[in-house]
N, C-alpha and C positions, 0 to 999 in steps of 0.2 A: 523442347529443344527445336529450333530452326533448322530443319533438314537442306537450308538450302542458304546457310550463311557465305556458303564458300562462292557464289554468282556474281556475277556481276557484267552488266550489258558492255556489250561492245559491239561500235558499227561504225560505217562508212557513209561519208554523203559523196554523193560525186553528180553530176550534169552531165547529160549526155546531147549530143544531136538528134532530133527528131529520128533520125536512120540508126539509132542507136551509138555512136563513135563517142567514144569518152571523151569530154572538154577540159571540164575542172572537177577535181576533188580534194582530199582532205592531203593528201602528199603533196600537189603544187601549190595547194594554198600555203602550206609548211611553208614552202620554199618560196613564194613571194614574202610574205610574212620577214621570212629569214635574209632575204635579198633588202627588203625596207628598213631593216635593224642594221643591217651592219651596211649596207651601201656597197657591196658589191657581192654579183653572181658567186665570182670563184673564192670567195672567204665563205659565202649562205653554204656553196657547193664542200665544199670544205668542212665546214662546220655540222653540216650534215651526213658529211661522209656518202656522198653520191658525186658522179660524174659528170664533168662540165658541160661535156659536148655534147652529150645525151640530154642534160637538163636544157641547154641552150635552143637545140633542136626541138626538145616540148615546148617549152614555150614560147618559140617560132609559131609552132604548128598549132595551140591555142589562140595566139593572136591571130592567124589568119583565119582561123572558124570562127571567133568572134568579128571580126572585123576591127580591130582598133588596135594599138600598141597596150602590152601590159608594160613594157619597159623604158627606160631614156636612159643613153650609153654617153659615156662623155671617155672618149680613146685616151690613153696612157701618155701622159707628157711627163714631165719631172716627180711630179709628185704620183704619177700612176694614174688611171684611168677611175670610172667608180660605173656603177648602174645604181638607179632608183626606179622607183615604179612611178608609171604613168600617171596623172590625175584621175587618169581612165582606169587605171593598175588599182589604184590606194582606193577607189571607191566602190571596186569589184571585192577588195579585200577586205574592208570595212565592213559590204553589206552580207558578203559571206561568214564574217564574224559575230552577227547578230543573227544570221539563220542561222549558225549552230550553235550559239547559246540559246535560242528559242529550242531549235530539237533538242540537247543536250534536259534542259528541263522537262520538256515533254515524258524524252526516253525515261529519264532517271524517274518520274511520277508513275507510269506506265510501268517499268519497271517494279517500283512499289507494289503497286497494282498485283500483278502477275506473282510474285511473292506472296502477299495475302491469300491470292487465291489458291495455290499451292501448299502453302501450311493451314489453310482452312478443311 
């Protein structure tokens, strides 16, 4: 019997600044992600069930420690306003989605790994 079928890994990636200050991780990438599907902040914010003004202000505060815009805002006229993500946004996003399918493989083998060695 597998003493140890009930595990299973869980973790976080996140970037920080050299000074340590949190940049991006696995919750704004959510919510770009979530901003890119459906075309605006407050339906992502919404649909996630977090705060607008709060998410707004993060990622204010990400763009300016990156230096570049993650977002492009087109203001509410008749049909309502929308947000997308940057070309600068969707390529940060893109290559965030491919480092965490590399770690996600990793962990999960690694994971294996450690299992083995534990019912060994």
């Amino acid at each position: 019997m597998n003493k140890f079928e009930n595990l299973k890994p869980e973790y976080k990636i996140w970037f920080s600044s050299l000074q340590g200050e949190g940049i991006l991780g696995d919750g704004k990438w959510k919510i770009l992600k979530q901003i890119d599907e459906c075309g605006s902040l407050v339906r992502a914010c919404e649909q996630l069930g977090i705060t607008y003004r709060r998410t707004w202000n993060d990622l204010r505060k990400i763009e300016k420690m990156l230096g570049f815009n993650l977002l492009e805002t087109i203001r509410g006229g008749p049909d309502g306003g929308s947000t997308m993500l940057s070309p600068e946004g969707r390529r940060l996003v893109k290559s965030f989605d491919i480092f965490h399918q590399r770690m996600d493989k990793m962990m999960n083998k690694e994971f294996a790994r450690l299992l083995d060695d534990l019912n060994s």
